[in-house]
C-alpha positions, 0 to 999 in steps of 0.5 A, spaced: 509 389 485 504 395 487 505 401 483 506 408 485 500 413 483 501 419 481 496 423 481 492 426 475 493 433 476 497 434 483 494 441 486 499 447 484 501 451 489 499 458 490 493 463 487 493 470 488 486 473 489 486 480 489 482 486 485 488 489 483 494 486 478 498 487 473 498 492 468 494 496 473 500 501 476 497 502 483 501 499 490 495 494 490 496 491 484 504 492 484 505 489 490 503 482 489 506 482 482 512 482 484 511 477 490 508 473 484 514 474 480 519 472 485 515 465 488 516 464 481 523 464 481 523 461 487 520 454 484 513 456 485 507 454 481 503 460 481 496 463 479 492 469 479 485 470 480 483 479 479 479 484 477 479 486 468 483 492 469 480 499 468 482 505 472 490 504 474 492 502 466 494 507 461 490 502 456 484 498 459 486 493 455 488 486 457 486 478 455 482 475 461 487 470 461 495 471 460 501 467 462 506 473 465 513 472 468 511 464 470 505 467 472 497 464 470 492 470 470 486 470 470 482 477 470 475 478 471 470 483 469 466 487 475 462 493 475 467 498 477 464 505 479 468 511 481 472 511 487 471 517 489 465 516 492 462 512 497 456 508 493 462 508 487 467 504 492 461 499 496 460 498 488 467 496 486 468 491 493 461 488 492 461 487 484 468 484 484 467 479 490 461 477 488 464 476 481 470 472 484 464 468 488 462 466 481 469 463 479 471 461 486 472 453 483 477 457 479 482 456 487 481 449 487 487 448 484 491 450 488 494 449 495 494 455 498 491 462 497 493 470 499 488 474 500 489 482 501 484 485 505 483 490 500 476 491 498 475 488 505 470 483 504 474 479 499 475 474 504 469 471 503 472 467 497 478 465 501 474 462 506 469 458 501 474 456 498 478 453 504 471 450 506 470 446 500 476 444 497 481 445 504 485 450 501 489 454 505 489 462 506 494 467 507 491 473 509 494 480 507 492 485 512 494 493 508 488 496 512 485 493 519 477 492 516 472 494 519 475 499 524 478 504 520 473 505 517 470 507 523 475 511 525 474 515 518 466 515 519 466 512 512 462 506 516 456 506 521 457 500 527 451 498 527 449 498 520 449 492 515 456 491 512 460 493 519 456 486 521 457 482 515 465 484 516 465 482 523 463 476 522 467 475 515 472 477 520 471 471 524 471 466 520 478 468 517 482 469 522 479 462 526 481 458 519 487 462 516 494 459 516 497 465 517 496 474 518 500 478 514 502 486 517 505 491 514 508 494 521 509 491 528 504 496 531 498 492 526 501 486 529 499 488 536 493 491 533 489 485 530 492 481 536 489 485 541 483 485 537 481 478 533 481 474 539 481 468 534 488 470 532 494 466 536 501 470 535 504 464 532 500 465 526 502 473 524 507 475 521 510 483 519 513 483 512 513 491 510 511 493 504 517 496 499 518 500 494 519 499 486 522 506 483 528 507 478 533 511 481 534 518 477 542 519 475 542 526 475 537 530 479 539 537 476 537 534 469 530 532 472 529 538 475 531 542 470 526 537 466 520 539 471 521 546 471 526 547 478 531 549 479 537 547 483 535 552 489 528 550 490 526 547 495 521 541 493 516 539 498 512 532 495 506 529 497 506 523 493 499 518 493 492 517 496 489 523 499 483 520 502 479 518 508 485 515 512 489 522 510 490 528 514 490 535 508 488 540 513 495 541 515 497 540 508 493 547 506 495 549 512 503 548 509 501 551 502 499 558 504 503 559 510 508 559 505 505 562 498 511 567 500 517 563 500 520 564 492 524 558 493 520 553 497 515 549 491 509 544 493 509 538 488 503 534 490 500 528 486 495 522 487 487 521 488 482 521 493 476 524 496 480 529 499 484 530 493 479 536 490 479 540 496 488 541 495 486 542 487 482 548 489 486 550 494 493 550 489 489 554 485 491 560 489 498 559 490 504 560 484 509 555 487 503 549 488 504 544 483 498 538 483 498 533 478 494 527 477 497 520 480 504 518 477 506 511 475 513 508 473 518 514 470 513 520 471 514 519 478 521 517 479 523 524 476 518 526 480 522 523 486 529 525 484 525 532 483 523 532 490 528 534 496 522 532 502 517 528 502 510 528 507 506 522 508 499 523 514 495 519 517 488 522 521 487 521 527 484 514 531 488 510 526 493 507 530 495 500 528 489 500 522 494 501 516 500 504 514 502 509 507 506 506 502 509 512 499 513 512 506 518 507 502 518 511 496 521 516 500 526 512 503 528 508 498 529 516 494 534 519 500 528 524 502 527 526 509 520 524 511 515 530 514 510 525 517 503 528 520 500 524 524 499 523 531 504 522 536 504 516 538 504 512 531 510 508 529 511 512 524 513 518 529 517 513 532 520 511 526 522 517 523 524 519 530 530 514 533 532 513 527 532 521 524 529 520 518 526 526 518 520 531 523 513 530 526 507 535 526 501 533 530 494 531 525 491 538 523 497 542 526 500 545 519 504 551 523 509 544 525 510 542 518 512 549 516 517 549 521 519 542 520 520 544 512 523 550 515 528 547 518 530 542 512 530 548 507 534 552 511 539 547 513 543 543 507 547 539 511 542 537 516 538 534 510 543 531 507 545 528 513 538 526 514 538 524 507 543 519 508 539 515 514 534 515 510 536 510 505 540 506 510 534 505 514 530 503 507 536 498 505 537 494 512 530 495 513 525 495 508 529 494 502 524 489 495 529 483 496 529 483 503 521 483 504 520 478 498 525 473 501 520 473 507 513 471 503 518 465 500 520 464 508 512 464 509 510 460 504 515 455 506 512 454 512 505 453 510 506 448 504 510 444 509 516 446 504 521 448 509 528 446 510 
């Protein structure tokens, strides 16, 4: 009688490679935590290859390797400069896919891999990894590389690294098992322009929210030196090439005036000294630097709108993850982007809140106006703000679709 072999050491299922993990607290390292968390409980076998972190944690200090949450970690050290700089960030995407290269038989374990697409060059390491040991990739797409970045003027056509990004680009979108998007509008977007890329093989799987919800609001206010009348305009996140501040600015000093209309801004970005220097001359601007965990659960509870922008020319190239924060918290959201961008249209059918064009702040001071003035109107818009976050957008129902997704392509699904 033959025996059965078994083998020595079956490939376990599925790694994460990505710059940004837990204890990092930013959207990036978040987002994929939880995706972790949650195939874990599912019955996956997990692991993580990322970067050692330093900007996004409270202490910088972390063990290269750590079993968290079922999870196996793997951290790698990289140069890492400032972001806030265009060499800093080439640095950051560079040094850290060049270190992920170096320990790329780290992947050969696993049967599969999700890519982000931030720092854009890290595919590279997937598609390595896919022509060496077969692995299968899922690529994440939060930005349309190397397109926004010509859309922002942060990256020459012509030049060296836009070369290098199309034909990295090639290749992954001809051998990845499967394309995430965050909205239908990236969907089409890569569709219309990676022709290597079939329909079967994208998936739209928004991103989510992760804040705690304040039991009382008057109580955070109070905490945060508001008062129940004040009318609290947010800005949450990344102000950066990809964002519009002009009408921000604009916002600001319009309304210097308005006794009981206060400015809450918090986050970073290239863009983000422009608003400090600003805030500097208004009384009613508070700005502070990017919040995380509790500090910006209150800060949300504190708020009675919030704004998200994009630039021009970035339609179908990335989408901004405080939107869901917003939802999630009931504000209505004060979106500044171009009039044809899916936020516009999301925010319009479902009322959620009011658009202004990029660079237009005369608009966004109307919108606020309107909100301020009218209490049964905001809280009308309020209550659809968190309808449209649970039926739509909500962690479970996002997760349940990577689970879906990997179903499919481990061969798993029922």
């Amino acid at each position: 009688m033959s025996m059965i072999k078994i083998p020595k050491n079956p490939k376990k299922d599925i790694v994460f490679l990505c710059q940004f993990f837990y204890p990092e607290y930013n959207s990036s390292a978040t987002l994929p935590f939880d995706t972790a968390k949650y195939l874990v409980e599912s019955g996956y076998s997990v692991g993580t290859l990322c970067g050692y972190p330093k900007e996004y944690s409270i202490d910088g200090k972390a063990p290269v390797r750590e079993k968290k949450d079922g999870i196996s970690i793997r951290r790698l050290f990289y140069i890492q400069g400032s972001r806030r700089n265009k060499f800093g960030r080439l640095l950051n995407y560079f040094s850290f896919t060049l270190s992920a290269l170096f320990h790329v038989f780290e992947i050969r374990d696993y049967r599969a891999v999700i890519v982000y697409s931030n720092p854009p060059v890290l595919p590279i390491v997937a598609i390595l990894a896919n022509k060496l040991f077969e692995t299968k990739i899922i690529f994440v797409s939060y930005d349309v590389y190397p397109e926004v970045a010509y859309a922002s003027k942060s990256l020459r056509e012509d030049g060296i690294i836009a070369k290098v990004m199309q034909q990295i680009n090639k290749s992954l979108f001809k051998r990845a098992e499967s394309v995430v998007t965050l909205t239908d509008e990236m969907r089409e977007y890569l569709l219309q322009n990676r022709s290597k890329l079939s329909t079967d093989r994208v998936t739209t799987i928004p991103n989510w929210a992760h804040e705690a919800k304040a039991v009382s609001k008057s109580a955070v206010r109070a905490e945060l030196g508001y008062t129940d009348e004040d009318f609290v305009v947010s800005y949450f996140g990344n102000i950066g090439i990809c964002q519009d501040e002009t009408a921000l600015l604009q916002a600001m000093e319009l309304l210097a005036d308005h006794k009981n209309i206060k400015f809450l801004i918090a986050g970073h970005g290239n863009k983000m000294q422009l608003v400090r220097q600003s805030a500097e001359h208004f009384s009613n601007v508070s700005v502070f630097d990017f919040l995380t965990g509790t500090a910006f659960e209150k800060a949300i509870a504190a708020s009675s709108c919030g704004i998200v922008s994009l630039e021009r020319g970035l339609i179908g190239m990335c989408a901004p993850s405080k939107y869901y924060s917003y939802l999630q918290g009931g504000l209505p959201v004060l979106v500044v982007a171009e009039p044809n961008s899916y936020l516009v249209k999301e925010i319009s059918c479902c009322e959620t809140g009011f658009f202004s064009d990029v660079g237009d702040g005369a608009k966004l001071v109307q919108n606020i106006l309107a909100l301020y003035q009218n209490p049964g109107l905001r809280e009308k818009i309020s209550r659809n703000a968190s309808e449209l976050y649970s039926k739509k957008y909500a962690k479970d129902l996002e997760l349940n679709k990577y689970a879906a997704l990997l179903n499919k392509v481990l061969g798993t699904a029922d």
